[in-house]
C-alpha positions as CSV (number, residue, x, y, z in Angstrom):
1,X,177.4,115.6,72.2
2,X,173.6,116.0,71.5
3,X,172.5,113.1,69.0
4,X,170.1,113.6,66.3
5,X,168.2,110.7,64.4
6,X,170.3,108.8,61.8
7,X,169.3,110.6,58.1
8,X,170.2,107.9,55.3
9,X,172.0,109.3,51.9
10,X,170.3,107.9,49.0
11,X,171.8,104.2,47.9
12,X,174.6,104.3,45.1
13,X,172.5,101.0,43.9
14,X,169.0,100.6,42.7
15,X,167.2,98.1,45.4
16,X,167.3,95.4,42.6
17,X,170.6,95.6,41.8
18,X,171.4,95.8,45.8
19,X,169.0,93.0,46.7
20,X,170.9,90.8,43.8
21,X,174.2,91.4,45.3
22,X,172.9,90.4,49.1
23,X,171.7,87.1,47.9
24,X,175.2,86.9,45.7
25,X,177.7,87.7,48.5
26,X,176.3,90.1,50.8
27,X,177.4,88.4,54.0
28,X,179.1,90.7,57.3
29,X,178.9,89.0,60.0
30,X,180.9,88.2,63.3
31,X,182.4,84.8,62.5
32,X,182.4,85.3,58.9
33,X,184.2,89.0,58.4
34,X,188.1,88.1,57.6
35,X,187.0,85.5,55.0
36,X,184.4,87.4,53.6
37,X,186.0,90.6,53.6
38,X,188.5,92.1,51.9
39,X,190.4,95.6,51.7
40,X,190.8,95.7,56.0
41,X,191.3,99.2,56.6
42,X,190.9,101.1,60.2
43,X,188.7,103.6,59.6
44,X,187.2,106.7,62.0
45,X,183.3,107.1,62.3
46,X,182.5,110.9,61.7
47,X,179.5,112.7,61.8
48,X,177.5,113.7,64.5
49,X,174.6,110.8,64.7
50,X,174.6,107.3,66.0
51,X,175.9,105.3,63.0
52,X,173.7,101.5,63.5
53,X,175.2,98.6,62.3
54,X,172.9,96.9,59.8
55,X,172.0,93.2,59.7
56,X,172.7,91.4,55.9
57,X,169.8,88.8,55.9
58,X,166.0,88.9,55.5
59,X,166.5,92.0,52.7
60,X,169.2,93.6,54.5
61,X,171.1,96.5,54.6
62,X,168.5,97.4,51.6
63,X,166.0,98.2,53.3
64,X,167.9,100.6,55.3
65,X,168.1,101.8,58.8
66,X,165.9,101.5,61.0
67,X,164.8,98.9,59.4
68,X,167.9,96.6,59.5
69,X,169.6,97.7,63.0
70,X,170.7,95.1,65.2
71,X,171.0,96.9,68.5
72,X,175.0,97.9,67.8
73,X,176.1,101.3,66.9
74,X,179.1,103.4,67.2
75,X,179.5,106.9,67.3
76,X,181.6,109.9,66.2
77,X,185.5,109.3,67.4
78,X,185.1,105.6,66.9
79,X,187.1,103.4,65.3
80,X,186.5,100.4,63.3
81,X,187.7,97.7,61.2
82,X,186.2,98.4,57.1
83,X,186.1,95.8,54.7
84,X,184.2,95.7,51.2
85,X,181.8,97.7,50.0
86,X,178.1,97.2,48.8
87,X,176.6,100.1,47.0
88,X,176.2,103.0,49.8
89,X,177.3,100.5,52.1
90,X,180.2,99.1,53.8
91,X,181.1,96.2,55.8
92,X,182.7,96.7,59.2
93,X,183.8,95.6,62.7
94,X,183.5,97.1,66.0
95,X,186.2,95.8,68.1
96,X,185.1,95.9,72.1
97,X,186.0,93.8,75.2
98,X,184.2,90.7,75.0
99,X,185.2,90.4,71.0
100,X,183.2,92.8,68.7
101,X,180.2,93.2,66.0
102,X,180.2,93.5,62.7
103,X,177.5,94.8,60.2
104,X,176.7,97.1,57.6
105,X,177.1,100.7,57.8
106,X,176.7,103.8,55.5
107,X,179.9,104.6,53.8
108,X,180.1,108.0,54.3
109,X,180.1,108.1,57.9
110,X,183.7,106.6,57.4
111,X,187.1,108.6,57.4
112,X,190.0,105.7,56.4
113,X,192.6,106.1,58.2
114,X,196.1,106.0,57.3
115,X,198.2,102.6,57.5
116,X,201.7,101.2,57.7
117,X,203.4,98.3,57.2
118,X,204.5,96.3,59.9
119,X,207.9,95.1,61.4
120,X,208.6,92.2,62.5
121,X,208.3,92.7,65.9
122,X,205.0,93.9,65.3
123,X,203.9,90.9,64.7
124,X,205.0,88.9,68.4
125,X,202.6,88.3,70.8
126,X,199.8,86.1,72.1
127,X,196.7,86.9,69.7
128,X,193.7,85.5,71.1
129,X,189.9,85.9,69.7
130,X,187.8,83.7,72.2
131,X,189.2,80.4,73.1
132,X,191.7,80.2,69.9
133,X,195.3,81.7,70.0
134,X,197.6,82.5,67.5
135,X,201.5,82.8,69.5
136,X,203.7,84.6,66.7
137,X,207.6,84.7,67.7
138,X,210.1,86.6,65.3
139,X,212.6,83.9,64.1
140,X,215.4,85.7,62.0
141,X,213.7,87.2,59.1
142,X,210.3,84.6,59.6
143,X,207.7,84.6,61.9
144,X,206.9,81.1,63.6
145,X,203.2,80.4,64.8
146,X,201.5,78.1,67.0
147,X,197.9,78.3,66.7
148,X,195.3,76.5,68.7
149,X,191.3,76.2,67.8
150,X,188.2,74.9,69.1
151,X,184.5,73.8,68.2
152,X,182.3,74.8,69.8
153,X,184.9,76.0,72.6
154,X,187.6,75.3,74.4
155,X,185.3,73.9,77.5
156,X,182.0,73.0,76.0
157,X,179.0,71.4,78.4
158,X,178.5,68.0,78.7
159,X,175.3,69.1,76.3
160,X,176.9,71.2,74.0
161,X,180.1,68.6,73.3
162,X,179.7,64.9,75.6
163,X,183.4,64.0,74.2
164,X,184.9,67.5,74.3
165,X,185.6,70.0,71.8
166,X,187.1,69.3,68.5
167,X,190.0,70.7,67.6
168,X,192.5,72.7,65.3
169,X,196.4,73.0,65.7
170,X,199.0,75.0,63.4
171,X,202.7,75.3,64.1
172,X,204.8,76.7,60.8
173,X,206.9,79.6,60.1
174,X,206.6,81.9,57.1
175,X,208.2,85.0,56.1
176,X,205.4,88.2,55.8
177,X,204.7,90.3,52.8
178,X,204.0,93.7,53.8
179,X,201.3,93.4,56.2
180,X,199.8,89.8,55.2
181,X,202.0,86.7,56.3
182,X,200.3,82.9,55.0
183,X,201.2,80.2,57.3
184,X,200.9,76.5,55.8
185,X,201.2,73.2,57.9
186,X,200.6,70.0,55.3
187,X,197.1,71.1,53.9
188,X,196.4,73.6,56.5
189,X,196.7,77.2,55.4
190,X,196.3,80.5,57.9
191,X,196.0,83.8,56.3
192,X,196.8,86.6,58.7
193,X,196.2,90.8,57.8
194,X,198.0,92.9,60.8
195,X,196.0,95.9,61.6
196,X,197.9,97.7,64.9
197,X,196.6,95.7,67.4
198,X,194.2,93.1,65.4
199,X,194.9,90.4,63.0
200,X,192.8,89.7,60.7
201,X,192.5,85.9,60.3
202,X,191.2,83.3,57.6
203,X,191.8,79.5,57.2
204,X,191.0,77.2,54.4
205,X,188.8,74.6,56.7
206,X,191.6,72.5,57.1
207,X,193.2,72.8,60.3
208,X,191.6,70.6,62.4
209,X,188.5,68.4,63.2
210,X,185.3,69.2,61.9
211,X,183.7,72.8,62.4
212,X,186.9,73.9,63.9
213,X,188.4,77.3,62.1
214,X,191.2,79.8,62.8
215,X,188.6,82.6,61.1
216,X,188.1,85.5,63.1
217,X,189.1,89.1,64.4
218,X,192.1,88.4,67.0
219,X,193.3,91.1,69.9
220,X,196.8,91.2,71.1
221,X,196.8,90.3,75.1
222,X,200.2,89.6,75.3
223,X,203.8,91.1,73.9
């Protein structure tokens, strides 16, 4: 496939307006894409150029590509997790092996792609994004969890962490609606979106010790 240089479509958004928004909410980022997100779709890249994922500080994605490119990009055939949209733009993730980037890319570049609701059994496995886990076992017509999290990792440096990481536990059960189950342990909550083989998770910063969070794009390793 012969690659071309990246031609932007004009934004749907006057830079003002856009600008307004990025300092409102325009966040899409790594750690921060299930609780800032919304709308998780799987969605195909399409077209024939490099599609770069835009950054969303310092005036970003306004001021457009190349401008805002932070080294990632994905390519026709791709897939990729979509979120929210901001004017011509849209919030994704591009899962790979050693976790995944997200950023803002041009809208039109995307094909969403059809989804389905999830069994049950869809749901079992070891989840794992980093050093946190989510273990999800079918229990009659519930699913039980038992989550595990840590700041800044599971085996921080003696100068990242002298008295070891902090960390974040959950173990509840909870029966799914359509493709989102809530998991709650006293005043811990876990949000979970299944996408195929990702799940799409947010907490409400009260799972465990300080910094610690469940937030984050998780891969199933394990049926």
């Amino acid at each position: 496939m012969s690659l071309r240089p990246l031609c932007l479509l004009p934004l749907l958004l006057p830079l003002p307006a856009l600008a307004s928004d990025m300092a409102d909410g325009g966040s899409c980022r790594n750690g921060a894409f299930p609780s800032e997100q919304g709308n998780f779709a799987q969605a195909k890249v399409i077209g024939a150029q490099r599609l770069y994922l835009l950054d969303d500080m310092n005036g970003c994605p306004a001021k457009g590509e190349p401008a805002c490119r932070h080294g990632t990009y994905v390519v026709t055939g791709d897939t990729v997790i979509s979120g929210r949209d901001l004017g011509g733009y849209r919030c994704v993730f591009f899962p790979n092996k050693v976790g995944g980037s997200a950023g803002w890319v041009d809208r039109t570049r995307l094909q969403t792609l059809p989804t389905r609701t999830p069994a049950l059994k869809d749901w079992a496995g070891h989840w794992r994004n980093g050093d946190d886990s989510l273990v999800i076992r079918v229990q009659g017509n519930a699913l039980q969890v038992d989550g595990d999290a840590y700041w800044p990792s599971a085996n921080p440096t003696l100068e990242q962490r002298p008295g070891g990481p902090n960390l974040g536990q959950v173990a509840a059960s909870a029966v799914p609606t359509g493709a989102t189950v809530v998991f709650r342990e006293d005043t811990c909550e876990v949000r979970a979106q299944w996408l195929d083989d990702t799940l799409l998770v947010a907490d409400n910063a009260e799972c465990g010790g300080m910094n610690v969070r469940f937030n984050g794009v998780y891969r199933l390793k394990q049926r």
